[in-house]
Residue, then its C-alpha position, 0 to 999 in steps of 0.5 A: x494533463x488536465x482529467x475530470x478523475x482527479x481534482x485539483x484547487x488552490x485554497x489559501x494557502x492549501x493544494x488539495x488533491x481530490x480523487x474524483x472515481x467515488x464509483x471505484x472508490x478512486x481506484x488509480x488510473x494512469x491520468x490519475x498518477x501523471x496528474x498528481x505527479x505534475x501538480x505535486x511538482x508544480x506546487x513544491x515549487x510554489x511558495x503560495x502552497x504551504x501544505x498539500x492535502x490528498x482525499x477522496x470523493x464519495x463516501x467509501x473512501x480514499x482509495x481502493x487502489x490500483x485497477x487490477x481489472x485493467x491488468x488482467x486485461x493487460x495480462x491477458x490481451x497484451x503483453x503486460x507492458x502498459x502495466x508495467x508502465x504503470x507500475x513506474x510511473x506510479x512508483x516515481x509518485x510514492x517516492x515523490x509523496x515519501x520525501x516531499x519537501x512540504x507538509x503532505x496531509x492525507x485523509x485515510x478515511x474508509x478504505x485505504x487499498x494497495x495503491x492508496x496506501x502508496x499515495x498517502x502512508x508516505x506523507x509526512x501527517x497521515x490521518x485516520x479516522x473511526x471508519x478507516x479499513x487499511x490493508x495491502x491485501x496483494x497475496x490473495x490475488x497472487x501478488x505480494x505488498x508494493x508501492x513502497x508496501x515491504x517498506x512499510x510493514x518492514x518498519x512496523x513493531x516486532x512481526x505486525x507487518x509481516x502478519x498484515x502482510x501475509x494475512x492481507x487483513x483489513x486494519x483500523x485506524x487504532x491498527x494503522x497507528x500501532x503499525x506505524x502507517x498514519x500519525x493521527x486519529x480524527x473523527x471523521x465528522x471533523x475532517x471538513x473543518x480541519x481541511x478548512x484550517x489548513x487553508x490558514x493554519x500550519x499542519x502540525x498547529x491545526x492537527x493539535x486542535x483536532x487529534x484525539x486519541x483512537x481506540x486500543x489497538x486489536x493488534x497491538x494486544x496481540x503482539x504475543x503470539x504475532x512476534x512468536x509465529x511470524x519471527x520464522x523466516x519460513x512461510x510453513x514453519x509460521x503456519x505451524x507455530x499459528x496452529x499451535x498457538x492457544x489462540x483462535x486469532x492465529x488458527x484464523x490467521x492460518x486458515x487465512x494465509x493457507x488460502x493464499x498464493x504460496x509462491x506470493x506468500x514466500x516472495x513477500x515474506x522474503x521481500x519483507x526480510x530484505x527491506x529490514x535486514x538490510x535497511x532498504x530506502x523507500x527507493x530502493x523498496x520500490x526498485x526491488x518491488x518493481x523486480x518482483x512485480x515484473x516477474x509475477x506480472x508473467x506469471x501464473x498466479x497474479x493472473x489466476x488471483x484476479x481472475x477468481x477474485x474480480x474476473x469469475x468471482x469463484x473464489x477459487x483460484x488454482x495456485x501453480x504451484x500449489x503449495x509452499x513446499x513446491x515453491x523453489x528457493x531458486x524461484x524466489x531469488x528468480x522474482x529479485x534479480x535484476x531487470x538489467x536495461x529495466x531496472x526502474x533506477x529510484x534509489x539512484x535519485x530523482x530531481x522533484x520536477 
């Protein structure tokens, strides 16, 4: 499906994927995904490719992410079905960068957003830079971490991600490589030359020529009071263990999360839990993801999120229900039960191509 929104080009040995929306910091459209879907499975067949590198066009960054404006209109004009669509085809291309059978090279450089970190943090040689601003910022707008998201930060030291999660903080490159979302610190001014070695040169060969060690990581300074606040599996009790520790950064922190949509606060929290505690595949984060997806897509919340966020711009957004305390455990279970005929089906395998 040939589209002017993302690029394609053979060099040398090299497949480069080029989003190409650098006025929407190459937010994911649906020609975007069936696009890098077809190529990336033509090329894992070509022997003439031997890595694949994904970056962005203009300088603002990788990816801002999904269009959620789209989905508001969506929500509110149809029925939420293309959305949904979306969301599948979209997830069969995480899965498909997760366990790509060649060196998948991404240039998280500037922001790195929701849908851009599901089509880069999966690859196998994840770069960041001086000027990255990574962050699953899904709770403020009603929505919880997905494209592969709960399998990420699941995966991260001690409650680092369950703290990037619910605070939806914007990460540096120094912070990504603590949580365990890129590989490799590379000045940004080197980006152009280390793509032209690969046109030569395997991935890890011209990687060593030009990583070099990033700054100290903020979070990882803050591992003490992140572990003791955020180890309860209860989104008031993580509130409260916030306020009382003696650090500015957690009451900021609490001051954050209460700003969120308490039942997407208590969906992620929970999500999180199941993909560590029972050792979810990327597959099957996903396929959990789309369940909770579906649901908050017919909600309240993800709809009010974007509304004041994007739509209105008021910053205010009318949570229902609007507290922690009224978000029922029956509403939580509600977001992850099965689809039934819906399901999305990835853990049960997919053939590359």
């Amino acid at each position: 499906m040939p589209t002017d929104q993302v690029l394609f080009e053979r060099r040398g040995q090299l497949g480069v994927i080029l989003l190409n929306r650098p006025r929407n910091i190459n937010a994911l459209t649906p020609q975007m995904v069936e696009a890098m879907l077809a190529k990336l499975s033509e090329w894992a067949h070509d022997n003439a490719v031997k890595t694949v590198l994904v970056r962005g066009a203009g300088e603002r960054g990788l990816c801002a992410g999904g269009d959620i404006v789209a989905i508001y209109r969506d929500m509110v004009d149809g029925d939420g079905d293309a959305t949904a669509q979306f969301w599948a085809r979209e997830y069969r291309l995480n899965s498909l960068v997760g366990r790509y059978p060649k060196p998948y090279v991404a240039f998280m450089d500037g922001l790195v957003l929701g849908g851009g970190v599901g089509i880069s943090a999966h690859g196998s040689h994840r770069i960041v830079t001086e000027r990255t601003r990574m962050g699953m910022p899904e709770t403020t707008i009603g929505f919880v971490p997905d494209v592969g998201g709960t399998f990420l930060l699941a995966a991260a030291p001690g409650e680092s991600g369950t703290h990037a999660a619910m605070t939806g903080a914007h990460l540096d490159g120094a912070d990504a490589l603590h949580l365990g979302l890129a590989d490799h610190f590379v000045r940004s001014d080197r980006l152009d030359a280390l793509a032209t070695a690969l046109e030569e040169e395997a991935a890890d060969e011209a990687l060593a020529d030009f990583a070099v060690e990033p700054q100290s990581s903020r979070l990882a300074a803050e591992r003490t009071w992140i572990d003791q606040a955020y180890a309860s599996n209860d989104v008031a009790e993580i509130v409260r263990r916030l306020r009382s520790a003696p650090v500015p950064e957690a009451a900021q922190a609490a001051d954050t999360i209460e700003a969120k949509s308490p039942t997407a606060l208590k969906v992620a929290l929970a999500a999180l839990r199941r993909a560590r505690l029972r050792d979810l595949t990327l597959e099957d984060a996903l396929d959990m993801e789309y369940r909770i997806g579906l649901r908050l897509l017919a909600g309240h919340d993800f709809r009010e999120g974007i509304r004041a966020q994007v739509i209105d711009k008021d910053r205010s957004p009318r949570w229902n229900p609007a507290t922690t305390a009224d978000v029922t455990t029956n509403m939580v279970a509600d977001c992850f039960a099965s689809l039934g005929g819906r399901e999305l089906g990835l853990a049960e395998g997919v053939a590359i191509g």
